[in-house]
C-alpha positions in Angstrom: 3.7 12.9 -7.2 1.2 10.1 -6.7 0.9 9.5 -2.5 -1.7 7.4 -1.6 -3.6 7.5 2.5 -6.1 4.9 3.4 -9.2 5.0 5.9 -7.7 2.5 8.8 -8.7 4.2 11.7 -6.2 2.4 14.4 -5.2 3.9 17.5 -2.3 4.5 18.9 -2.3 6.0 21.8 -4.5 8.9 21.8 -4.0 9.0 18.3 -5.6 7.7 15.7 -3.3 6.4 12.5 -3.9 5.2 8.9 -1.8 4.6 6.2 0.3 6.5 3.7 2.2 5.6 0.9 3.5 6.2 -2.5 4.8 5.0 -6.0 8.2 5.8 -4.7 9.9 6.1 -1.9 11.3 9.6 -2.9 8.0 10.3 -3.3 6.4 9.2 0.0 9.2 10.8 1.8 8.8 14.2 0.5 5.3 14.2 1.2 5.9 13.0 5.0 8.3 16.0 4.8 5.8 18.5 3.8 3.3 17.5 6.5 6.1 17.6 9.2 6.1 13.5 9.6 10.2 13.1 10.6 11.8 10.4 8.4 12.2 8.0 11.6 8.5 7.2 11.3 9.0 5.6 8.5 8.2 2.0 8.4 10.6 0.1 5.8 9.7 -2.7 3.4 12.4 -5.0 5.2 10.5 -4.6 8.4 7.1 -4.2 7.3 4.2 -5.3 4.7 5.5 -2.1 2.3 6.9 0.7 2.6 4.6 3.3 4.1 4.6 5.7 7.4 1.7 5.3 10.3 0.4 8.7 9.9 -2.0 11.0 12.8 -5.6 11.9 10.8 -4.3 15.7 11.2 -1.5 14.7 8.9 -3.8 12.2 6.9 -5.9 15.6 6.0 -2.4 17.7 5.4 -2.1 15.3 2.8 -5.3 14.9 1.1 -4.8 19.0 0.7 -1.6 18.5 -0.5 -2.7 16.4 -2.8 -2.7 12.2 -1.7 -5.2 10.4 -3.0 -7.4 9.0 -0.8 -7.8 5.0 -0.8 -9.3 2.2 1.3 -7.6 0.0 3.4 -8.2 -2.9 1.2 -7.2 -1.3 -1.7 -3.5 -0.2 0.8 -3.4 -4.1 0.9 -3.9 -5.3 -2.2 -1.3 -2.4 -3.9 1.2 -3.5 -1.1 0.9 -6.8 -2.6 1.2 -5.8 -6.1 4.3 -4.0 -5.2 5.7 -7.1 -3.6 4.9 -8.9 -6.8 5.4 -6.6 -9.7 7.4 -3.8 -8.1 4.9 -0.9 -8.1 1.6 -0.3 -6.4 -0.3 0.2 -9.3 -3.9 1.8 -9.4 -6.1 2.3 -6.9 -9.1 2.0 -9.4 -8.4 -1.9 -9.6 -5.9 -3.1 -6.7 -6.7 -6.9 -7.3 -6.1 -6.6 -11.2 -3.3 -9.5 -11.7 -3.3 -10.9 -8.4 -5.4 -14.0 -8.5 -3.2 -14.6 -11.6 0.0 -14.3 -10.0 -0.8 -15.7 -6.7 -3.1 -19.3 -8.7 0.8 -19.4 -10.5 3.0 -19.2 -7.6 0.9 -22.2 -5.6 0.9 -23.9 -8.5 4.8 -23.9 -8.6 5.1 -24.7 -5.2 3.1 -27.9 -5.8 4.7 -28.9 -9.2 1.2 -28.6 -10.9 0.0 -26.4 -13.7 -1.9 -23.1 -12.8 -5.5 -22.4 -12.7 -6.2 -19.0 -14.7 -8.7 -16.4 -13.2 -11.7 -17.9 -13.9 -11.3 -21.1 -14.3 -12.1 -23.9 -11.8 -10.4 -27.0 -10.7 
C-alpha cells in the first residue's frame, strides 16, 4: 500500500489538517479506515484538486506509523497534477518529472503552435 501525507499545516478549527493520499483510491480509503477517518471526509476528484482526505496531525502520525510516506506539500501538488495528467501520482522522489513536458505541449495546442521541449527556449 503506497499512502502518501504532506506537511500543510492548515487549520481548521482547532485543528490542524494536512493532506493524505494514495496511488489508489482502495488504497487511501483503507488507510483512512485504519486510522478511524469515516469515509464522508473524503474529498473526491470531481469536487476537489485529487482525490485525498483533510486529515487531523494525530491521524497524520497514525499514518506515518502505519506506514504513509511522508511528503511535502509541493510534492502533494505536483503528484495531484501528474495524476490529472497521466493517471497516477507517481513518485515522490521527482514530482515535476514530465510536467513541464506535458504542460509546454498542451499550451502549445491550445495556440496551434509547435511545443517547446524542457529545455529549450523560445
Amino acid at each position: 500500500m503506497t499512502v502518501y501525507v504532506d506537511d500543510m499545516k492548515a487549520r481548521f478549527g482547532r485543528l490542524v489538517m494536512c493532506h493524505m493520499l494514495a496511488d489508489t483510491d482502495n488504497e487511501l480509503h483503507a488507510m483512512a479506515g485504519r486510522i478511524g477517518v469515516a469515509r464522508r471526509w473524503w474529498q473526491s476528484p470531481e469536487k476537489t484538486s485529487g482525490s485525498h482526505y483533510d486529515i487531523a496531525l494525530s491521524k497524520r502520525a497514525q499514518a506515518v506509523a502505519l506506514g504513509a510516506i511522508e511528503i511535502t506539500w509541493r510534492q502533494a501538488g505536483a503528484m495531484n497534477s501528474r495524476r490529472r495528467l497521466y493517471g497516477h501520482l507517481g513518485k515522490p522522489t521527482d514530482p515535476w518529472a514530465g510536467l513541464f513536458a506535458e504542460s509546454q505541449k498542451l499550451r502549445a495546442a491550445a495556440a496551434g503552435s509547435p511545443a517547446i521541449s524542457e529545455g529549450e527556449t523560445a
